[in-house]
C-alpha positions in Angstrom: 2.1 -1.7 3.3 1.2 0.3 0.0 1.9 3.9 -0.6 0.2 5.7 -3.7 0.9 9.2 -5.5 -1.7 10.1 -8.5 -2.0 13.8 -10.0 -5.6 15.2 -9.8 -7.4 14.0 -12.6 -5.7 10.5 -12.4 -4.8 9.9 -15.2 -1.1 9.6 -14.3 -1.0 6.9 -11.5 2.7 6.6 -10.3 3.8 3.0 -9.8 3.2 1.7 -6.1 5.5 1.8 -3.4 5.2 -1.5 -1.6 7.1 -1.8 1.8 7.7 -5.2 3.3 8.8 -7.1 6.3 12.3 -8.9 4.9 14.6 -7.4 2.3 14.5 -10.6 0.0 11.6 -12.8 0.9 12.3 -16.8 -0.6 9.7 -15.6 -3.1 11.5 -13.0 -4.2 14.5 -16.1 -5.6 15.3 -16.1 -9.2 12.6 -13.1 -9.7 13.8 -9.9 -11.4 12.9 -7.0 -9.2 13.2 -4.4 -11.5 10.5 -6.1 -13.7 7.9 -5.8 -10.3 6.0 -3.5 -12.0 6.3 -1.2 -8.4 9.1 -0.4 -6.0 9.2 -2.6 -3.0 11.5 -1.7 0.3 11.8 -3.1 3.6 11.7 -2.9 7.5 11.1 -5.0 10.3 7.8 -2.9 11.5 6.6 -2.8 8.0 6.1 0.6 8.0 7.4 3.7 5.7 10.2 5.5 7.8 12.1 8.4 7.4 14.7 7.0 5.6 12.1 5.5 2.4 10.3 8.1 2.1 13.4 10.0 1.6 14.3 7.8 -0.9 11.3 7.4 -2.8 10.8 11.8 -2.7 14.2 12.1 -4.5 13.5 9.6 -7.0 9.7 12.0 -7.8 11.6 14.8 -8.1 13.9 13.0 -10.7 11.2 11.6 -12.4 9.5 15.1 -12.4 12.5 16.7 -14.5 11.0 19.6 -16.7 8.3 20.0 -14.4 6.7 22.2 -11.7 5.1 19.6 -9.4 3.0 20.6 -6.3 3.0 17.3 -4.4 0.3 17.5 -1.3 0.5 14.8 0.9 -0.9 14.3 5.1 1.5 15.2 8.1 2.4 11.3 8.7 5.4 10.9 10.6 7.6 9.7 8.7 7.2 12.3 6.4 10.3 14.8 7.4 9.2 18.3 8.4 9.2 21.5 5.9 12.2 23.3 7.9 14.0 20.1 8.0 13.5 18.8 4.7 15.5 21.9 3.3 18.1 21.1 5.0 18.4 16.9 3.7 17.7 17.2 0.3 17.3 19.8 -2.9 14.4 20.0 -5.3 14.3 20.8 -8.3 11.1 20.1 -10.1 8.5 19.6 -7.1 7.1 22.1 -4.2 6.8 20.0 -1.2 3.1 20.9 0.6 1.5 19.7 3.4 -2.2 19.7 4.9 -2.8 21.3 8.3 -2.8 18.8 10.9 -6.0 17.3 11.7 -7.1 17.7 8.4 -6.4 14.3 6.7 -10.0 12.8 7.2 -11.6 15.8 5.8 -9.4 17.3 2.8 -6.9 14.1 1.6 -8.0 12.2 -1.6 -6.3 9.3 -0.3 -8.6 8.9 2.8 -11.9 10.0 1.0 -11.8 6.9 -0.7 -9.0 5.9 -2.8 -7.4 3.7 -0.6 -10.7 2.4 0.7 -11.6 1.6 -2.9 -7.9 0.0 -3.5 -8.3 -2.1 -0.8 -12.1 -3.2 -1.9 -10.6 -3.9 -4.8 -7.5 -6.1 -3.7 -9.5 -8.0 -1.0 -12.5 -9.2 -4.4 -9.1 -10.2 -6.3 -7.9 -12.0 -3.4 -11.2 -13.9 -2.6 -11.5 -14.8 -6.2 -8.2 -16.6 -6.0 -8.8 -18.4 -2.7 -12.7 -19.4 -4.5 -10.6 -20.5 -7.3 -7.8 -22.8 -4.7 -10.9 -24.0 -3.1 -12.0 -25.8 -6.5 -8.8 -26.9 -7.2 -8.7 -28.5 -3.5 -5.3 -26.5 -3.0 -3.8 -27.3 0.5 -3.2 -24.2 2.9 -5.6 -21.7 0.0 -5.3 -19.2 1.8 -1.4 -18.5 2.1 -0.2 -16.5 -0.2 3.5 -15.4 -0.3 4.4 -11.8 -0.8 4.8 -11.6 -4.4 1.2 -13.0 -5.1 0.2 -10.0 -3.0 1.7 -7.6 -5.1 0.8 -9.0 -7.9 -3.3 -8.7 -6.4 -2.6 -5.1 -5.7 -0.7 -3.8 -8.9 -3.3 -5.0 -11.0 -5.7 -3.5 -8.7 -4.1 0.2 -8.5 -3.4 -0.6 -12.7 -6.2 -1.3 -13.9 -9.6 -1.0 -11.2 -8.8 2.4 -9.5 -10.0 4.3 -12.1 -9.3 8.1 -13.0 -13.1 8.5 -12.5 -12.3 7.6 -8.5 -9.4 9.5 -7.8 -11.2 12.6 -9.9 -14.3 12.1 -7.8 -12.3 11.7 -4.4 -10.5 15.2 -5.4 -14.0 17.2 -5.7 -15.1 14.9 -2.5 -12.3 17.0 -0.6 -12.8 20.4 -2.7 -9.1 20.9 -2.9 -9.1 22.1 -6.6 -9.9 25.6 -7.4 -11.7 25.0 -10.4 -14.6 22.7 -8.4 -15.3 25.2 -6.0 -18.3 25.8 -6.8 -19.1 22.2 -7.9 -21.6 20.5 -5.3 -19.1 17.6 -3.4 -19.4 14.4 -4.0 -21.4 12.0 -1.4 -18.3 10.0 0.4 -20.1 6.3 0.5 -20.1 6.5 -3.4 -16.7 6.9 -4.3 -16.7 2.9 -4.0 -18.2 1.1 -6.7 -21.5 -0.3 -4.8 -21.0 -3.4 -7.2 -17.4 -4.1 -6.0 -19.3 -4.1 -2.2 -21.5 -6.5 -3.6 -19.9 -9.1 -4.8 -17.6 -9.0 -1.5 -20.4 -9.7 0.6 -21.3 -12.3 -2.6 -18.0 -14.0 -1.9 -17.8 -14.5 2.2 -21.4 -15.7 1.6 -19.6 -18.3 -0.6 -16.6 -18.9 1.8 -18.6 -19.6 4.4 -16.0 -17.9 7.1 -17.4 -17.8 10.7 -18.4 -14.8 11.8 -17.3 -12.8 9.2 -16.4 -8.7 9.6 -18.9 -6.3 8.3 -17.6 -5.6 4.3 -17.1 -1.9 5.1 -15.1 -2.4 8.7 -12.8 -4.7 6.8 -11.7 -1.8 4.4 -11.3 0.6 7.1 -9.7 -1.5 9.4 -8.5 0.4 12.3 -5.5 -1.5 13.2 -4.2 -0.4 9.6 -4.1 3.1 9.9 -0.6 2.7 12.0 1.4 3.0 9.0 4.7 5.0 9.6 7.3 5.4 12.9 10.2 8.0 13.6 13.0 5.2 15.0 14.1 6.2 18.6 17.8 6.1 19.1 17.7 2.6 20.8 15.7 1.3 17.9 18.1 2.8 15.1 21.1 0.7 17.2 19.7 -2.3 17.3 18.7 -2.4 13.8 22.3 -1.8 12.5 23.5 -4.0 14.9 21.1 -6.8 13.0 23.0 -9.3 10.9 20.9 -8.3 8.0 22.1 -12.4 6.4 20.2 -14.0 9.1 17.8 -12.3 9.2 17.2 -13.1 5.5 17.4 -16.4 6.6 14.8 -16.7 8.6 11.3 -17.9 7.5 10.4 -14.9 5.3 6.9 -15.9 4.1 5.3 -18.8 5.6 3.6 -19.8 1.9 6.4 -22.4 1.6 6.3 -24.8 4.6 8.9 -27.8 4.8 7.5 -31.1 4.8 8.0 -32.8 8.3 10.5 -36.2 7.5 10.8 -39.0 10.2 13.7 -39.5 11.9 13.8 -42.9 9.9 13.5 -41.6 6.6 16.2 -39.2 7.4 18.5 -41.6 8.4 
């Protein structure tokens, strides 16, 4: 899961917050994580909890230091309520607001397109890799491990989401009192039509059966789940976890071991 923060004109894109299943994945071996180029976390529903998001809003108001920050974000779950924030952590440089419930489809940025055209973006990246393992004749082309997944998206959120989106997804919602006036922006256009293209350009190539319609495949239902409150029976059994084992269990199926014959063994 991928979580984003931008300020309105975009041209300060904070690095992304990338939440996986295992703490340290085998790809993650020998690999400094502070050189990522975003912040990765884990849990075993891959979701953002309670707890990261905590985590990730004291280090914004940290990196906000000198400033007076209004950060706006949707009434997701695991986004701890006004009246309770107050009472688990002090800011300093940012004002905590959120939109009325109901809201997010209408009035969030992040749901008038940027994440739609994030995800446009990350899944032309990925077919262009798997196009490229086809000509190679790589075995399994279309495993990738987790680290070749963040690598897809960071360049993605780096260099293809462009300020020009997030600006344009920001009048789109008429958030900003300055566009008031300004006549809102259609929502099918705030993806590149060309980035549409050569998707459908590229399952044409793979050749999948029955391929998913390009635009259901960005707005995938099944991934709007994205956050959880823990109930108390969940919150036990995860401490209870021996977090080494689980680490030792098959973290990323890229790497496979090769089956040996009881013969060759001996």
């Amino acid at each position: 899961m991928l979580a984003v923060c931008y300020n309105v004109d975009g041209s300060n894109k904070l690095q992304l917050l990338v939440i996986g299943k295992y703490e340290n994945p085998r790809c993650f071996k020998n690999v400094n994580q502070d050189n990522f180029g975003c912040k990765y976390r884990s849990n075993p529903k891959v979701w953002m909890t309670q707890v990261i998001f905590l985590e990730w809003l004291k280090g914004f108001d940290v990196r906000m230091a000198g400033r007076n920050v209004l950060l706006i974000m949707d009434n997701c779950s695991a986004h701890i309520p006004l009246m309770q924030l107050a009472f688990v952590v002090t800011l300093c440089n940012i004002t905590v607001f959120y939109l009325p419930p109901n809201t997010t489809s209408k009035i969030q940025p992040c749901d008038a397109g940027i994440i739609r055209s994030l995800k446009a973006y990350y899944w032309r990246r990925f077919n262009r890799l798997i196009i490229q393992r086809l000509q190679d004749k790589v075995v399994d082309l279309e495993k990738i491990d987790v680290l070749e997944a963040m690598h897809i998206a960071i360049a993605d959120w780096s260099m293809d989401v462009k300020p020009e989106i997030i600006c344009n997804c920001f009048r789109h919602c008429r958030i900003r009192t300055i566009d008031a006036n300004v006549t809102p922006v259609p929502k099918e256009p705030l993806i590149d039509p060309k980035v549409l293209k050569d998707l459908e350009e590229q399952v044409q190539e793979l050749q999948y059966r029955n391929p998913m319609d390009i635009r259901n495949l960005i707005d995938y239902l099944a991934e709007f789940e994205v956050a959880y409150v823990p109930t108390q029976e969940e919150i036990v059994q995860d401490l209870s976890t021996n977090p080494v084992l689980e680490d030792e269990m098959e973290a990323d199926d890229s790497q496979e071991s090769i089956p040996v014959k009881a013969t060759e063994a001996l």
